[in-house]
C-alpha positions, 0 to 999 in steps of 0.5 A: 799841830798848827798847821792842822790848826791853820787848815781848820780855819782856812775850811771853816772860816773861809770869809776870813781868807786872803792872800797868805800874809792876811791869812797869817795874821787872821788866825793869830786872830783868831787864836787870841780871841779864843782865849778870851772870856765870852763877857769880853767877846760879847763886847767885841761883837759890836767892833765889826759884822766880820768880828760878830759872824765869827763870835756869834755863829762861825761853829768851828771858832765857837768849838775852838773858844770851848776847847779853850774853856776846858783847859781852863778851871772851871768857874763857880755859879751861885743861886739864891733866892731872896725871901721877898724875891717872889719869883726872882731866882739872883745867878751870880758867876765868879771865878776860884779868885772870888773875882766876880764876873756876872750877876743876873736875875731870872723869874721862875714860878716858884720860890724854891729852885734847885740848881744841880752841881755839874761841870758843863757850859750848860747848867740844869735848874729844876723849879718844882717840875718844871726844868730849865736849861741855863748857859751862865755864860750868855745868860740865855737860858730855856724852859723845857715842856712840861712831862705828859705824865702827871707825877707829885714828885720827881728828881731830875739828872743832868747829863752829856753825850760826848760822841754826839754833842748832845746834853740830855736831861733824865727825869725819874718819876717816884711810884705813888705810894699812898695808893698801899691799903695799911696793913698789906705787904707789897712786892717791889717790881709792884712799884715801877719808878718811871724814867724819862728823857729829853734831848737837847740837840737831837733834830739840830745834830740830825741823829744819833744811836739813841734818838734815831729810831725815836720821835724826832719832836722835842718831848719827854720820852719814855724809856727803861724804868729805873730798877729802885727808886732814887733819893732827893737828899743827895744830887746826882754826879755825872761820872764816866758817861752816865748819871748816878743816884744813891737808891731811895730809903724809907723805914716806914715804907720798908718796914709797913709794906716791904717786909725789909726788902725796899733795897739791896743794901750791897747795891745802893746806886744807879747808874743811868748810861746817858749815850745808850739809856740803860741802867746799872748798878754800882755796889756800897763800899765795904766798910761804908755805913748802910744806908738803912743805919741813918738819914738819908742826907749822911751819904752824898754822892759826888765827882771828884777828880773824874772819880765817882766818889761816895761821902758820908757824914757822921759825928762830926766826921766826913769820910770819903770813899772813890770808886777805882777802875771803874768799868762794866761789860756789854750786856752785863748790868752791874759796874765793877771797880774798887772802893777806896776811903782816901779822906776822913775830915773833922768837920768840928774844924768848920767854922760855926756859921757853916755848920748843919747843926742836928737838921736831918735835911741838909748835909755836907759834900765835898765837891772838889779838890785842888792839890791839899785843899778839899772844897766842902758845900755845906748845903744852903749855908757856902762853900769852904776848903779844908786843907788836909795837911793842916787840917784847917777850914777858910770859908769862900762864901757863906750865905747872907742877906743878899745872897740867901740859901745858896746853891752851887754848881761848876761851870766852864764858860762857853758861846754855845747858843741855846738857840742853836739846840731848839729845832728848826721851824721855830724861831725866836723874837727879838729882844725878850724872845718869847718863841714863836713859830714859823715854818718855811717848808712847803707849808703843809698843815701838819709841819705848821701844826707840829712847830706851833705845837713846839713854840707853844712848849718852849721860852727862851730868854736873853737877859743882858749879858 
């Protein structure tokens, strides 16, 4: 194994290479630097020019440094928001020691972002419609163009494509409803709920299965609409290639205008295939309460242990269901598996401060679990573990004065530069790098309209590692 190891380097960092003692001392090197949290080798970059091409640009240490990450737990990411902060979203990175490790302050345009919970070394905010791009560990982060659909409300997945390294972000846009005359009855294939992509890497990666037959300029792309339209009150989870969200329901909606068929209630989640864009349905769990019986915020979908998993909350209760030996078939567009309830949780346990209280719009989700413990987000308020064996809950972190109105996501840490996945023709300035254009082609008219087109989409900002 370390011989593979030592031909890698000896291919992908041939600037490294001497005789052979040199060589060996060169990939301890590099080996050991691999290990390290990027804040420490964002340090390091300044010790020599050798030292800052291998941390800042060499792709196969950069790789290295990512597997390496993966090994690791996964660290914590914190956003809030500061009722005075006009604009200013606080990002704060710990690690499960609550040990700190970065604090930073982005500007976006409205007070309420949305920070969704993911495990990447990239993570997605969604500030209104607009979506932003944000690696923890670098403090880089990009603003993506706005849809050329005009839409009053969308919800916004996060997802990866493991065989072409590419994140993808998908935009569901919800039909516009308030266009039902009072007192018809509507079909529901009237109502299309429309389904965008974005791809981050597409034209630095070259191509892939999806994306080659498509424009290769960076924009929203239409795709297959989503066969329901999806709720706002549980965040996607990113399971097994593919995005999924609990199905939308509205009594009024259901009951005025659909005639009690807005949902199939044995089918109340999607799946969305991030590699080939296509989407499936994932069954309710027998036994699990209907969607219909109560509000929307009672059931959460969530990943845990590589499962997809399915919560719901009421009285006082959290049970938990996974969904095991999860698969589908080509050509086939349901996904088959079997539903297990494996925990029940008292949340009369939860200490008072983190506790919901009777608002219909907040809700508890577990978001992960370590041997006994289960760490439970209680929306807005923190995070805390209940141990299952004692059936005790110790609070994390709770919200405070400093830290208000909290969200929460996972991340692993990782130099990927932001950089890298913006499209060549596009450069970006300095210090605080506003994008600019720049074609170094042949200079023809359309490729110098094409990047200042682009440019004029795209931000990228650094803020102080």
């Amino acid at each position: 194994m370390e011989a593979v190891e030592e031909n890698k380097i000896k291919r992908h960092c041939p600037n490294l290479i001497g005789h052979d003692r040199l060589f060996q001392i060169e990939y301890v090197l590099i080996n050991v630097l691999s290990w390290l949290p990027v804040k420490t080798l964002l340090r390091f970059k300044g010790v020599c020019k050798q030292w800052r091409n291998l941390i800042s640009d060499d792709p196969y240490f950069i790789h290295l440094h990512s597997q390496q990450s993966k090994s690791k737990q996964p660290l914590l990411l914190f956003s809030s928001i500061p009722a005075d902060s006009r604009g200013s979203n606080f990002l704060k990175s710990m690690d499960r020691e609550k040990n700190p490790i970065s604090r930073f302050e982005v500007k976006f345009e409205n007070s309420f972002t949305n920070l969704l919970p993911t495990r990447f070394d990239l993570v997605c905010i969604k500030d209104d419609q607009i979506v932003h791009i944000c690696n923890p560990s670098t403090h880089e982060y990009i603003t993506l163009p706005k849809s050329h659909v005009h839409h009053d409300y969308s919800v916004v997945g996060f997802g990866y494509v493991q065989s072409t390294d590419e994140y993808k972000v998908v935009r569901l846009i919800s039909p516009d409803y308030s266009i039902i005359e009072e007192g018809s009855i509507v079909e529901v294939s009237s109502f299309k709920t429309k389904c965008q992509v974005f791809t981050l890497g597409m034209e630095r990666r070259g191509s892939s299965s999806c994306s080659s037959s498509t424009s290769s300029s960076w924009a929203w792309r239409d795709v297959v609409d989503s066969p329901f339209d999806v709720s706002n009150s549980s965040p996607p989870a990113f399971v097994n290639g593919a995005i999924h969200w609990l199905v939308m329901y509205d009594i009024l909606l259901d009951t005025d205008y659909y005639n009690g068929d807005l949902i199939d209630s044995n089918n109340t989640i999607i799946a969305f295939d991030v590699e080939s864009e296509e989407f499936r349905v994932v069954p309710h769990p027998e036994g699990c309460p209907d969607l219909r019986s109560f509000d929307s915020s009672v059931h959460q979908l969530v990943e845990l242990r590589g499962l997809l998993c399915l919560s719901c909350a009421i009285d006082s209760k959290m049970d938990i269901w996974m969904l095991k030996d999860y698969c589908y078939e080509s050509g086939n567009d349901h996904i088959v598996g079997t539903w297990m309830k494996e925990y029940s949780i008292d949340l009369n346990v939860l200490h008072r401060s983190y506790r919901l209280g009777d608002n219909p719009f907040r809700y508890y989700a577990p978001r992960d679990i370590e041997d006994t413990e289960v760490l439970i987000e209680t929306h807005m308020k923190g995070l805390g573990y209940y141990h299952l064996q004692s059936k005790r809950f110790k609070g994390f972190i709770h919200s405070s004065r400093q830290m208000p109105r909290l969200r929460f996501s996972f991340y692993v840490e990782s130099l990927r530069s932001l950089k890298q996945t913006i499209s060549t023709g596009i450069a970006v300035v300095s210090n605080f790098s506003i994008l600019n254009y720049s074609v170094t082609s042949s200079g023809k008219h359309e490729a110098q309209a094409e990047a200042k087109a682009k440019a004029e989409s795209y931000s990228l900002t650094i803020i102080n590692p």
